[in-house]
C-alpha positions in Angstrom: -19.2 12.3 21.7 -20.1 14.9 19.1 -16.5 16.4 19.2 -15.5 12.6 18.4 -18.0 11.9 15.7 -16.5 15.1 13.9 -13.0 14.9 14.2 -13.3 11.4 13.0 -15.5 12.5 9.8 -12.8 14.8 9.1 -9.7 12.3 9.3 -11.7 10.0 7.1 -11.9 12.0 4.1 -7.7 12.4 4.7 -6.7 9.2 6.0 -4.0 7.3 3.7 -3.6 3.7 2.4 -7.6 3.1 2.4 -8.1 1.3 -0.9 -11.6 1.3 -2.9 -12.8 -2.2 -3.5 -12.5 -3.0 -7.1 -15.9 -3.1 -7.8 -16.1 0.8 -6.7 -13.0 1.2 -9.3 -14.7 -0.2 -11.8 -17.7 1.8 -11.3 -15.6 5.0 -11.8 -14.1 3.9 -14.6 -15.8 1.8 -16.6 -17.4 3.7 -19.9 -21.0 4.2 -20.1 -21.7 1.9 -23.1 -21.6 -2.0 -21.6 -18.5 -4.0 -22.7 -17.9 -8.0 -23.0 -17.3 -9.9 -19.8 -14.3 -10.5 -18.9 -12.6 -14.1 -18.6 -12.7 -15.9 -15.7 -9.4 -15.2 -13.4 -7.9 -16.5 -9.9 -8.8 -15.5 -7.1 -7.0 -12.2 -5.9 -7.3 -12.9 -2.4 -5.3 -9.2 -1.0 -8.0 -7.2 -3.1 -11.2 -9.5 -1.8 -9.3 -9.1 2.0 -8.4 -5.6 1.5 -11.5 -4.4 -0.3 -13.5 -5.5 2.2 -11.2 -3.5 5.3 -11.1 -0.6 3.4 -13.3 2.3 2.9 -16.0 2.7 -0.3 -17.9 5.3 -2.1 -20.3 3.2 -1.9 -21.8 0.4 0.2 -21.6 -3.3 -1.2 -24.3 -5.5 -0.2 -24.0 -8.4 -2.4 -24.0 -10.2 -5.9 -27.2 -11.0 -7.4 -26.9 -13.1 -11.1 -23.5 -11.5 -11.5 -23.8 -8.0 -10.8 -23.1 -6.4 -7.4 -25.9 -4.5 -5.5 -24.2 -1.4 -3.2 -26.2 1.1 -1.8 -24.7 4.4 -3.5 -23.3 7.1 -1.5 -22.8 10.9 -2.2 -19.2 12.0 -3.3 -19.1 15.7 -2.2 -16.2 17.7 -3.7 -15.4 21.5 -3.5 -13.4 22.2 -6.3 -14.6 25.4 -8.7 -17.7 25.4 -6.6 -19.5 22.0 -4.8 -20.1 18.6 -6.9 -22.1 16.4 -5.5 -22.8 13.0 -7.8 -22.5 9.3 -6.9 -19.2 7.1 -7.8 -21.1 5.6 -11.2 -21.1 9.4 -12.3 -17.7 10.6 -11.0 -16.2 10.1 -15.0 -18.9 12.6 -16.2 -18.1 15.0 -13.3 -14.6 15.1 -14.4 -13.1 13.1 -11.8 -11.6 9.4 -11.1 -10.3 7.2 -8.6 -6.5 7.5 -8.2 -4.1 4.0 -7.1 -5.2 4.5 -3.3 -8.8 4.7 -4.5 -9.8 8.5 -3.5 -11.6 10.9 -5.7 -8.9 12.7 -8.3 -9.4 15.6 -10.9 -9.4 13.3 -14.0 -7.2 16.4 -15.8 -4.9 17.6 -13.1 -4.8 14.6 -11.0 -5.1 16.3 -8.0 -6.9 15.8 -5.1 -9.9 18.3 -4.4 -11.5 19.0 -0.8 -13.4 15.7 -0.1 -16.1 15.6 1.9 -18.3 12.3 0.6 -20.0 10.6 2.7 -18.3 6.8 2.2 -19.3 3.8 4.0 -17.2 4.2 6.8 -18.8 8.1 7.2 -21.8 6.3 7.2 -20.9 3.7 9.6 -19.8 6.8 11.9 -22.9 8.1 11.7 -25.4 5.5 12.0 -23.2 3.9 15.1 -23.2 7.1 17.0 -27.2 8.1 16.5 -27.8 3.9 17.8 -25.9 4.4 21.0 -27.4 8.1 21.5 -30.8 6.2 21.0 -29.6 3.2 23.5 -28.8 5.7 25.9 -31.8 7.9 25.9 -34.1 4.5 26.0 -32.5 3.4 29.2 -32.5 6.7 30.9 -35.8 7.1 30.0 -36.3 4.1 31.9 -34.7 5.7 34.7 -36.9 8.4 34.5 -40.3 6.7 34.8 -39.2 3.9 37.6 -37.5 3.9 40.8 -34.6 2.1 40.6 -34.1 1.7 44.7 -37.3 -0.3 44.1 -37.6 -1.7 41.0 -34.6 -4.0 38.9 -34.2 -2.8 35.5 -35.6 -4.7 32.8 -35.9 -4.9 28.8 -33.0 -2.8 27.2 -32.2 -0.9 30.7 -31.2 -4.6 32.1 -28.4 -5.3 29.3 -26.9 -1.4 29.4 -26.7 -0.7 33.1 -24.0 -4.0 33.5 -21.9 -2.5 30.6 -22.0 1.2 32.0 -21.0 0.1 35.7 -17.3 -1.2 33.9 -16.3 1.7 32.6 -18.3 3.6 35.8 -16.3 1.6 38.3 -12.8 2.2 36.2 -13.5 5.7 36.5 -14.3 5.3 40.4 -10.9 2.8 41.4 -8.5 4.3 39.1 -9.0 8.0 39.1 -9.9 9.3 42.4 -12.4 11.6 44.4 -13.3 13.4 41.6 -13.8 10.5 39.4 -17.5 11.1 38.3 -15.6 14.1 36.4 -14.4 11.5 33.9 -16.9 8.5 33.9 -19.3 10.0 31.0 -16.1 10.4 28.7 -15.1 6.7 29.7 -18.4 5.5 29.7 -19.2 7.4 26.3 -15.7 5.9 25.1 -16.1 2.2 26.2 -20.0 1.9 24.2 -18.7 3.3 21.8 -15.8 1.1 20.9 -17.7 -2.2 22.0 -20.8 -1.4 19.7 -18.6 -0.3 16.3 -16.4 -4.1 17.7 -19.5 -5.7 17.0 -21.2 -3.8 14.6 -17.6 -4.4 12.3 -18.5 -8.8 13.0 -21.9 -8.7 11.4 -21.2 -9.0 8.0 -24.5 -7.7 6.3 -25.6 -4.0 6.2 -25.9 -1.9 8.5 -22.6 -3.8 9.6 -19.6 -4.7 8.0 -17.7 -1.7 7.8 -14.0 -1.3 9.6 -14.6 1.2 11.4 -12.5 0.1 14.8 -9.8 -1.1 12.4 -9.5 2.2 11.1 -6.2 4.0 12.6 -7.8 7.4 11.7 -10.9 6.2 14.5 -8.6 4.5 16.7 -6.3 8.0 16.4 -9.0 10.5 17.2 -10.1 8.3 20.3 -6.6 8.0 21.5 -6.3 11.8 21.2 -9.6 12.6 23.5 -7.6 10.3 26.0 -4.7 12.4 25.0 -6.1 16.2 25.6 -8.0 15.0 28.7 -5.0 13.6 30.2 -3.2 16.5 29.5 -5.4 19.8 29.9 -6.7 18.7 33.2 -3.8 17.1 35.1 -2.2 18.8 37.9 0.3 20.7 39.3 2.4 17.7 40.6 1.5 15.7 37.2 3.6 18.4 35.6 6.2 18.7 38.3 6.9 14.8 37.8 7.3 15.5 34.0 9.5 18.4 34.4 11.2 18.8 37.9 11.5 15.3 38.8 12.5 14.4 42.3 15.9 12.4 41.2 19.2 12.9 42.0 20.9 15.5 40.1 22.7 14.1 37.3 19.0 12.4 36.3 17.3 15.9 35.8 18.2 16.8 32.0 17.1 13.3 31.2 13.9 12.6 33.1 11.6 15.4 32.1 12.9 14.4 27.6 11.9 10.7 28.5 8.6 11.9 30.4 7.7 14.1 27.8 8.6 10.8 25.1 6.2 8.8 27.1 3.5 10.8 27.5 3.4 11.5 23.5 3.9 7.4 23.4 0.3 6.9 25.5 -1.9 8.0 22.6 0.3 6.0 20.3 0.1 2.5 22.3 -3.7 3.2 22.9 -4.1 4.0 18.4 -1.8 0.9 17.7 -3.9 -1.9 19.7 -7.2 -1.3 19.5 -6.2 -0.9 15.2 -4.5 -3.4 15.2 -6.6 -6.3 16.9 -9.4 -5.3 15.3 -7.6 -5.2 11.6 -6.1 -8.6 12.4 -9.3 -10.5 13.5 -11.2 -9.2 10.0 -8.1 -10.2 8.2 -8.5 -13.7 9.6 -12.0 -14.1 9.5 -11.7 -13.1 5.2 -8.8 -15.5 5.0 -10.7 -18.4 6.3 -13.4 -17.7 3.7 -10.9 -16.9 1.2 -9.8 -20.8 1.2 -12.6 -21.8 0.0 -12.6 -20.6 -3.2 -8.8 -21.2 -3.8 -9.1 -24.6 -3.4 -12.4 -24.7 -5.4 -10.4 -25.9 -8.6 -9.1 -29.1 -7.3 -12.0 -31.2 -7.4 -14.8 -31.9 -5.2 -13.7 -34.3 -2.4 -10.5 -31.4 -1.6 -12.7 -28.6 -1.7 -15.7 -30.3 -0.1 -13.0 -30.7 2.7 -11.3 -27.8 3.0 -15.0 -25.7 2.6 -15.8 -28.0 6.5 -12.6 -26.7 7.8 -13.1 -23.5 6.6 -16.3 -22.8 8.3 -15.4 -24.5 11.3 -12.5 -22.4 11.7 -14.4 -19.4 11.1 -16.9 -19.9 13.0 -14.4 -20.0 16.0 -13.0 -16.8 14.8 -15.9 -15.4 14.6 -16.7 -16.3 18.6 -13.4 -15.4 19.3 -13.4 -12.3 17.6 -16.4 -11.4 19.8 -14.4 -11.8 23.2 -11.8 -9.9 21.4 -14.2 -7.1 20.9 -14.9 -6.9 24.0 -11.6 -7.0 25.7 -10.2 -4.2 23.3 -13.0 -1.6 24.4 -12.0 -2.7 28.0 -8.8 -2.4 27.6 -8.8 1.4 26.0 -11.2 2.6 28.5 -9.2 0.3 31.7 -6.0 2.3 30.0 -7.4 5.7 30.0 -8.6 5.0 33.0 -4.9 4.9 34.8 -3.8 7.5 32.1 -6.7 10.1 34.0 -5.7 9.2 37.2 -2.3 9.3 36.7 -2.6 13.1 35.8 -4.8 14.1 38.9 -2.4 12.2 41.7 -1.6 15.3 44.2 1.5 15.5 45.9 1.3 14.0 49.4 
């Protein structure tokens, strides 16, 4: 889990394509002295939608009499020495926000060593000390009752159900030395189901995207990836690259073997991203209607607002079993991927 948490902390800084909302942007660069408003405009519904999906320097909590209330966050740069300074100062620092919304040198325009802490960071963090905590409650639990004699109850009655899935994957899939495997698949499962459900509540300390994040869905898919790999056995490898087929099949087997096991990590990145992405995108749609259709009177909008909720309100309960099936999934996945890799010959 710790290996995980810093991998992922490390990818975040570096990941691509993860826009700033624009209320970060105009944070960084808006001048000191306070200007005029500015005039009412349409709604922009990509940069609400992908403001919301992306990561921040900062974390947004709402809009009270106009102005936005965020929780700032520390920008940590090494450039010349270490900066540390909070995105409403990052002008003063010498440094702005660039088109993809990461830190810049204002001068050069280049990109420094960024280490900041942004809300997805954050979210990593906060996630990963809850389920540490969840887990050490319930086997403290463990520790102080006998189990043979005694059914679980309070928090130890809602985890034990959830770690038997990923236990009993482990145990059907993998083989005699399944119990090898079941902390990583256990440890990979809660994880993945509590960030699902953690990215559904939409107030702090939820919210952020952090499942939807290919860099998170990457480095999870690579664990998969490295334990599949470093630990399989010798007739794993002779499968990949001394096939049993007939002879003209033998320069071609071990090239699409090799193809497919570099494809796993891929398949496993892709889906768990991408449902997750999707079902946020929907959900910020739904309540993006609302406010385009807020022009054309009251009866329309009153209307549409009904639908709007109703609709989301099914997403949202269907974003839920979605959550759920997507940590299943990945863990059902590496599961087979595991126990693929320790079949012995027979």
């Amino acid at each position: 889990m710790i290996l995980t948490l810093l991998i992922s902390l490390f990818l975040l800084q570096f990941a691509g394509g993860e826009s700033v909302s624009a209320s970060a942007k105009n944070y960084a660069d808006a001048p000191a002295e306070a200007t005029s408003p500015p005039e009412a405009e349409e709604i922009n519904v990509p940069e609400i939608i992908f403001g919301h999906i992306g990561d921040e320097y900062e974390w947004h909590l709402l809009e009270w009499k106009g102005k936005p209330i965020a929780i700032p966050l520390p920008c940590i740069v090494i450039e010349d020495g270490v900066h540390v300074f909070t995105l409403h100062h990052a002008t003063e620092n010498g440094y702005a926000l660039n088109e993809d919304g990461k830190l810049v040198n204002a001068v050069t325009g280049k990109r420094p060593l960024d280490l900041s802490i942004t809300k997805n960071v954050l979210s990593v963090m906060m996630s990963s000390l809850l389920l540490l905590a969840i887990i050490l409650l319930t086997a403290r639990w463990y520790r102080r009752h006998d189990a043979q004699e005694e059914a679980p109850r309070g928090l130890a009655a809602a985890v034990e159900p959830l770690l038997l899935i990923p236990y009993n994957m482990a145990r059907e899939n993998i083989g005699p030395d399944y119990k090898r495997y079941a902390p990583y698949l256990c440890m990979a499962f809660l994880w993945i189901l509590l960030n699902n459900f953690l990215g559904i509540i939409p107030f702090f300390p939820g919210g952020a995207n952090l499942t939807g994040n290919i860099a998170i869905t990457m480095v999870l898919a690579l664990c998969t990836f490295f334990t599949v790999n470093l630990t399989g056995t010798k007739h794993y490898y002779k499968e990949i690259f001394a096939p049993d087929v007939p002879g003209f099949l033998k320069p071609i087997m071990p090239v699409i073997e090799v193809f497919s096991a570099f494809m796993k990590p891929v398949s496993l990145t892709i889906r768990l991203f991408a449902n997750m992405l999707a079902g946020h995108i929907m959900i910020l749609s739904m309540v993006c209607i609302i406010f385009i259709v807020a022009k054309y009177g009251p009866l329309l909008s009153g209307g549409m607002t009904v639908v709007s909720v109703l609709f989301g309100v099914f997403l949202d309960a269907l974003e839920c079993l979605v959550a759920f099936i997507q940590a299943y999934v990945f863990t059902m996945l590496s599961s087979i991927y595991i126990g693929l890799a320790r079949a012995r010959e027979e």
